[in-house]
C-alpha positions in Angstrom: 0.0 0.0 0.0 1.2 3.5 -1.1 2.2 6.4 1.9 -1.3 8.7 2.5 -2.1 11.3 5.0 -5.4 12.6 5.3 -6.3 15.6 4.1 -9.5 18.2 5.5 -10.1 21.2 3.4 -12.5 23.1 5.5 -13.8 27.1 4.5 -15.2 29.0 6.9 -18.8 28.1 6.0 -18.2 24.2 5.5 -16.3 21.3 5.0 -14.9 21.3 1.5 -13.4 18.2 0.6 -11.7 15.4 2.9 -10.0 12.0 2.3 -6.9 10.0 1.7 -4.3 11.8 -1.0 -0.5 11.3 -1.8 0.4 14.5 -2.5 -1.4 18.2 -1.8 0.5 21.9 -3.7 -0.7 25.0 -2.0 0.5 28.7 -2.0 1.8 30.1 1.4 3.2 33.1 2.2 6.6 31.7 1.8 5.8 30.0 -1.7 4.4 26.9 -3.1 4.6 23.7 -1.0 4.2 20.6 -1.5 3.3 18.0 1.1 3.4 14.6 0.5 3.3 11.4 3.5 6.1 11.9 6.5 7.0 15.6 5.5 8.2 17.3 8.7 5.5 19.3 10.8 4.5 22.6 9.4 2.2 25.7 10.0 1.7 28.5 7.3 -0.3 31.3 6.3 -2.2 30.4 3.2 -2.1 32.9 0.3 -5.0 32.7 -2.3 -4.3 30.5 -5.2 -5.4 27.3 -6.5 -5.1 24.0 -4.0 -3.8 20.6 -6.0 -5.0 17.4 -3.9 -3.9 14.2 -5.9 -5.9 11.4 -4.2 -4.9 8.3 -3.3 -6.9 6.6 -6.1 -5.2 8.8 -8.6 -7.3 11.5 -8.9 -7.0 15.3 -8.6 -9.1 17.5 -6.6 -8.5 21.5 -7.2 -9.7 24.5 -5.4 -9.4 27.8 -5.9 -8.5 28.8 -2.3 -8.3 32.3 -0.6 -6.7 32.8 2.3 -6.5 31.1 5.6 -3.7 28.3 6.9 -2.3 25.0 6.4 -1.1 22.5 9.3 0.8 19.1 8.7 1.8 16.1 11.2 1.3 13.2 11.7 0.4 12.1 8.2 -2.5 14.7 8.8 -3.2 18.2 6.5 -5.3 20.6 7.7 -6.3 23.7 5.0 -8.3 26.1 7.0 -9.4 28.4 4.3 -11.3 32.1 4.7 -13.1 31.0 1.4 -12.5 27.5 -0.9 -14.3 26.1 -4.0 -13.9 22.9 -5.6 -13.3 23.2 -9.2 -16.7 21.8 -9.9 -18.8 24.4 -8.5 -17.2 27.3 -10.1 -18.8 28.7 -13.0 -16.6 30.1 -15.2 -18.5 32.6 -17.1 -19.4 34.1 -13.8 -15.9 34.3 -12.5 -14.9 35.9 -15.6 -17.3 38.6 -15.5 -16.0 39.3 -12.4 -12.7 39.5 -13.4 -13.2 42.4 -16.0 -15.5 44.1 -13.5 -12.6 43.8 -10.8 -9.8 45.0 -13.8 -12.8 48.0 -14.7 -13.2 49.3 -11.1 -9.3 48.4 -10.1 -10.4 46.3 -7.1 -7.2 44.5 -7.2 -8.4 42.1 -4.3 -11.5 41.1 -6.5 -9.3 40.9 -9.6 -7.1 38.5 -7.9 -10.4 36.5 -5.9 -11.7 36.1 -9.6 -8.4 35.1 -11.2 -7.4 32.0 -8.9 -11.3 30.8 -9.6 -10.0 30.5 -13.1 -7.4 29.1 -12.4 -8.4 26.1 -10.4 -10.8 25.8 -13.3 -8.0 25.7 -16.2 -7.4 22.2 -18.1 -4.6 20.5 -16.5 
């Protein structure tokens, strides 16, 4: 049996996505990181940007994350997000409407909200 460690995605509002993976990418404040089974302990700010999960059935999970932290040990990753969607349940002409309204207005914060959700939605 391949090396796991369980992985919860929580937002603020719910419980995003949770199960067994062999390998999670996220964006912290001190760059991407990858985590994989027996990586050494860590705590980090999460910066937004989109969350890779590759599960342990082979599978990828994305999510366009925004804010929050991340917490690893013990073969267990904890993504406590401000806001997270799955891939999925991101619509795409709505996030880009929001992107040109964000780049009209220069709300850089909405530009950049609206610009990982496209992201996390791009082909792989």
């Amino acid at each position: 049996m391949a090396a796991e460690l369980h992985v919860e995605l929580v937002a603020a509002d719910r419980s995003v996505w949770s199960g067994e993976a062999t390998l999670v990418v996220a964006r912290t404040t001190s760059g991407d990181i990858g985590v994989m089974p027996g990586h050494q302990p860590l705590l980090g700010v999460l910066e937004s940007g989109p969350v890779t999960i590759r599960t342990s059935d082979g599978g990828t999970v994305v999510a366009a994350v925004h804010g929050g932290f991340i917490s690893f040990a013990d073969d267990k990753l904890s993504l406590l997000a401000e806001i997270a969607e799955l891939s999925d349940e991101i619509d795409v002409q709505r996030a880009e409407r929001a992107l040109e309204r964000a780049k009209s207005e220069a709300d850089a914060s909405a530009e950049r909200r609206a610009d990982v959700r496209l992201r996390a939605v791009a082909p792989r």
